[in-house]
N, C-alpha and C positions, 0 to 999 in steps of 0.2 A: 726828673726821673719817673717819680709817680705819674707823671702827665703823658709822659711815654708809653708806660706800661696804659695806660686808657686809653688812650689812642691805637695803641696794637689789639687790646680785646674788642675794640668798635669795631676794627677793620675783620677782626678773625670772626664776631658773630656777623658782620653786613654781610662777610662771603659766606660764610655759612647760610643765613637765611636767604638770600640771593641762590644759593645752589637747591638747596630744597625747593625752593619759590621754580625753577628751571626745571625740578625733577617732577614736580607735580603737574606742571603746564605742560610738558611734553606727554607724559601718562596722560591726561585730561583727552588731550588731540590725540593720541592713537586710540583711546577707547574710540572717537568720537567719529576715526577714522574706519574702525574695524565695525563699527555699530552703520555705520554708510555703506558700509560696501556690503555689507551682508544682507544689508533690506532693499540696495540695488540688486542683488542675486538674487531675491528671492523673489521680488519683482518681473525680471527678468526671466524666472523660471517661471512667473505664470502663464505665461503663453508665448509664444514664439515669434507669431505672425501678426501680432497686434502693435500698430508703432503713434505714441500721440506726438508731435513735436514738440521741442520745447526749447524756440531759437534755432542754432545749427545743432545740437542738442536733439536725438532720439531715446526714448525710454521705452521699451517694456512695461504695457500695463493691463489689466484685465480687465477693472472697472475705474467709473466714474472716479468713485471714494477715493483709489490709489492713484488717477490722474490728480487728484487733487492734492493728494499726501504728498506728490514726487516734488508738487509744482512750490508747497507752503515750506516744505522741509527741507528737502535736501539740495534743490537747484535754485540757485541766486541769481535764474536769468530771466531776460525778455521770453516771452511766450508768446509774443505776436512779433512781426516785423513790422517796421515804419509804414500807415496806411498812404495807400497811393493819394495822387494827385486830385482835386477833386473834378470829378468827369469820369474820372480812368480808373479802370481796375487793375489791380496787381495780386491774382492769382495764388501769388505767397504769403499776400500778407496773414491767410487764413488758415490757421493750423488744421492739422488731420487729426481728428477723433480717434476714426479708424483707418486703418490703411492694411491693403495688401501687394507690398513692394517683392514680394518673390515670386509671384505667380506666371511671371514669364521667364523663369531664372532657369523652368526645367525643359520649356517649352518654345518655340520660335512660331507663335500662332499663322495660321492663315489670317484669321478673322477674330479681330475684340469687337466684344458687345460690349459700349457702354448704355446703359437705360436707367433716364431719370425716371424716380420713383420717390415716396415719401415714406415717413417711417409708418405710418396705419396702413401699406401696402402691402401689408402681409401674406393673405391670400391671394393676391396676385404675383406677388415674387414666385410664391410655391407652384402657382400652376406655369408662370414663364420656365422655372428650372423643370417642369417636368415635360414642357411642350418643347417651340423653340429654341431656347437658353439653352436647355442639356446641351452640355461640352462634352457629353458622350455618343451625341448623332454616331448612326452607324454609316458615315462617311468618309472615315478615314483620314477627316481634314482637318488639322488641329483648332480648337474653339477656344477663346477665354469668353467668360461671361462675367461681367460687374454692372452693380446698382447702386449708382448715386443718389447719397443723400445730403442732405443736409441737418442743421440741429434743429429740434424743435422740445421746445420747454414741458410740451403737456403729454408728453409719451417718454415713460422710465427707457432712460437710455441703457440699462442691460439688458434690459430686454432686446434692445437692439444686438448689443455684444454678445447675446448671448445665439440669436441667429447666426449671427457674422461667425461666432468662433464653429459654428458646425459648419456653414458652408463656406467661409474666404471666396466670398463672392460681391461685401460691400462694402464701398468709401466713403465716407464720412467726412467733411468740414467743419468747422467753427463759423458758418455764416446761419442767417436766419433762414429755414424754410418756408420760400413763400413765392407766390408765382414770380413777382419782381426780381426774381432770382434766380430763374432759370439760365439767366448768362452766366452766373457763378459756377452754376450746378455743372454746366455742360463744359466752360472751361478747365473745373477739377475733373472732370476724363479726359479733357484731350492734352492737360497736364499731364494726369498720367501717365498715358501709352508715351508720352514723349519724353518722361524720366525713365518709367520701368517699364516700358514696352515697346524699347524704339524697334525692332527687328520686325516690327508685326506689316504684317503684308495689308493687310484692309483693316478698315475700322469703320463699324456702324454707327451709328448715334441715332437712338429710339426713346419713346416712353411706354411707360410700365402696363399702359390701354389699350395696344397694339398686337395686331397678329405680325407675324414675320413667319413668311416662310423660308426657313432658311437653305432647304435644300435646294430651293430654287434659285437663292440670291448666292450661292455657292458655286452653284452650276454656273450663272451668268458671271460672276467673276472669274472663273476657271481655273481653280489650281494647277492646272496641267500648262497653265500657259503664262505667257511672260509676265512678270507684276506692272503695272501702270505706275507711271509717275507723274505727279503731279493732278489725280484723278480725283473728281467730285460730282456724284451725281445724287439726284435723286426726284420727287416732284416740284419740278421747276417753277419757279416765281418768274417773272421774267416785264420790267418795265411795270414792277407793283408801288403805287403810291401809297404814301403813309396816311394812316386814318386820321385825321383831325378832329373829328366828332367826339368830345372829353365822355359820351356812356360808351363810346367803343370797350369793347375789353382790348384790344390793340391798338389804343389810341397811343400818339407820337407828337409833343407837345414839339412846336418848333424849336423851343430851346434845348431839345435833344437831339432832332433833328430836321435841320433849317432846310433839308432838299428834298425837292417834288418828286421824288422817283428813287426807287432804294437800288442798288446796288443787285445782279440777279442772287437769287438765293435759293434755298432747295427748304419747304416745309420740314420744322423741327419733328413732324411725326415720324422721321425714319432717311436719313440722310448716310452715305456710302463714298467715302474717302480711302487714296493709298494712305499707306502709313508715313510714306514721305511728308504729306500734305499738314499733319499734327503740327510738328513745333515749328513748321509756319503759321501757322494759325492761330499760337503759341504767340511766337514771336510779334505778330501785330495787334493782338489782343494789347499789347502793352502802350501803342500809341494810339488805339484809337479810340474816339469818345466812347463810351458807355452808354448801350443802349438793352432795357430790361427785356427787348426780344429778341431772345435765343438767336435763333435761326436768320435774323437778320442782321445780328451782331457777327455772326460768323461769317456772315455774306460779305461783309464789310470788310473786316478780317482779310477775306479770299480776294477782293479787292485788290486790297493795299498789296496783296504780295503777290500780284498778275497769277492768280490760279483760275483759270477758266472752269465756270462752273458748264457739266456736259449733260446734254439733256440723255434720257435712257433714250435705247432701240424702240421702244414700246412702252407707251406712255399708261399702259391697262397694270405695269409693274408696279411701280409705286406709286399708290395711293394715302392723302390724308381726308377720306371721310371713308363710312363703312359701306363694303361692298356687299349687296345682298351673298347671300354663301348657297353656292353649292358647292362639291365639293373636286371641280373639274376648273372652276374659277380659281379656287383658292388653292389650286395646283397650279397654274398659272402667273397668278402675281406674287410680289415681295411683301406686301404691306396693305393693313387693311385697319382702318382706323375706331376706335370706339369699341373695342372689342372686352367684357367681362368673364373675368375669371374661370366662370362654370363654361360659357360659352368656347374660350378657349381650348379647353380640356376637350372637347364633348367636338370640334371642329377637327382639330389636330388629331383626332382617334378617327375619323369618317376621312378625312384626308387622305392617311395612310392606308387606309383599309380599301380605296377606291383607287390608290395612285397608278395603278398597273391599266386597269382601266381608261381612267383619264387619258393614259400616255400612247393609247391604240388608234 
């Protein structure tokens, strides 16, 4: 009997301490729960337009510090994807820094500008936004403008963010910034346009040292007239061999690439594709070797997916070396290579000022 009764009081405190032990682990996880989601809110209320990845996984973040916070604290996931094959790039594997995924959300563009750039390009972004780049040409033709970058360790990255948050003008990777990288740099744009900007009617691909004159390379694509498919132009390579010579700076070690003759290609200073064209170029990026120059990686690319590359009407359009300037010339061409900041500004003002001129 006595032994009864000890055995009923075990079991009435086991359940008891068993239910308290239940009431306090449940309390623990909603603090734990409501303490999560309030510093995802508040995350997410710091800025709108900023996305880092994190796996399938997007967060809202402002800075570095709170990419960091999201990534130690609250999410228990992969923050890369599986690295590709070795040879081959995979585009994904490389998370976004920064991103601007709604920029064609209000817009159906004529023309994206992608232009690689690095993060000390400071004064050159500002005078590309205030020459060329302005998406406010008085055109009437809709423009996006973006500048690729990538990360580099010895320039405080808000200061980047902090650019990017006033203009939503730049994309950012997780790869290394460095010449050997411009096949990264250029396939995170034409990733882009091909997630968040498939509607776009053309797409440039320039760098950040370039004149563009855009009214002109507007004119010649012609909004008023029917979109091209399958269209690639720009300063033609045509039956170019790879440099062998190890002080080339475009030297092409055979085991990158074993053939005597590249594929035709268009100089990465300033190249003019339909928007059809992207996530082809997309899509064989994934099978084909890995070669660190740009513009010939695309070639390849355009290759594999029968996209004939078309020489311009007029070969005085685009150019990759610098065109002496006068300002009846540079009403004339698309592209004028080697061109600095002040010189920009100071060309793009005598341009407009002469263009009626020029056009008599």
């Amino acid at each position: 009997m006595a032994s009864d009764k000890k055995l009923s009081f075990c079991s009435t405190r086991t359940f008891i301490l068993l239910f308290i032990y239940i009431i306090i682990s449940c309390s623990v996880l909603i603090v734990l729960l409501v303490y999560r989601q309030a510093h995802l809110n508040d995350l997410t209320k710091l800025v709108d337009r900023k996305y880092i990845f994190l796996g399938n996984r997007e967060i809202s973040a402002n800075t570095q510090t709170a990419f960091e916070w999201v990534k130690k604290t609250l999410l228990s996931v992969p923050t890369t994807l599986s690295p590709p094959a070795e040879g081959y790039i995979n585009i994904n594997y490389y998370p976004y820094i920064i991103n601007e995924p709604n920029k064609c959300k209000t817009v159906s563009p004529f023309l994206v500008l992608i232009i690689a750039t690095v993060a000390t390009d400071v004064e050159k972004r500002e005078a590309i936004r205030q020459t060329w780049g302005n998406e406010s040409l008085n055109t009437g033709v809709p423009i996006v403008r973006l500048f690729m970058l990538g990360s580099d360790s010895t320039v405080d990255q808000n200061v980047i963010l902090e650019e990017s948050e006033k203009h939503h003008d730049i994309i950012q990777k997780n790869f290394q910034d460095t010449y050997k990288n411009l096949t990264i740099k250029t396939m995170m744009g034409i990733d882009w346009v091909s997630v968040y900007c498939p509607e776009a009617k053309y797409v440039m691909k320039t760098d950040s040292d370039m004149f563009i004159n855009t009214e002109r390379l507007l004119d010649f694509l012609g909004p008023d007239l029917p979109v091209k498919k399958n269209y690639f132009t720009g300063y033609l390579l045509q039956n170019h061999q790879p440099h062998r010579n190890r002080e080339s700076k475009w030297h092409m070690p055979y085991s990158l690439y074993p053939g005597n003759v590249y594929p035709n290609f268009c100089s990465g200073t300033g190249y003019v594709f339909s928007g059809d064209v992207a996530p082809k170029i997309l899509r064989a990026s994934f099978s084909a070797k890995f070669v660190y120059l740009e513009d010939v990686f695309v070639g390849i690319c355009l290759d594999k997916e029968k996209v004939q590359v078309i020489p311009p009407p007029d070969s005085f359009l685009f150019n990759n070396y610098k065109v002496p300037f006068s300002p009846c010339a540079y009403n004339r061409l698309i592209t004028s290579h080697e061109i600095g900041p002040a010189e920009l500004i100071a060309f793009w003002k005598l341009i407009q000022e002469n263009k009626r001129t020029c056009n008599t």
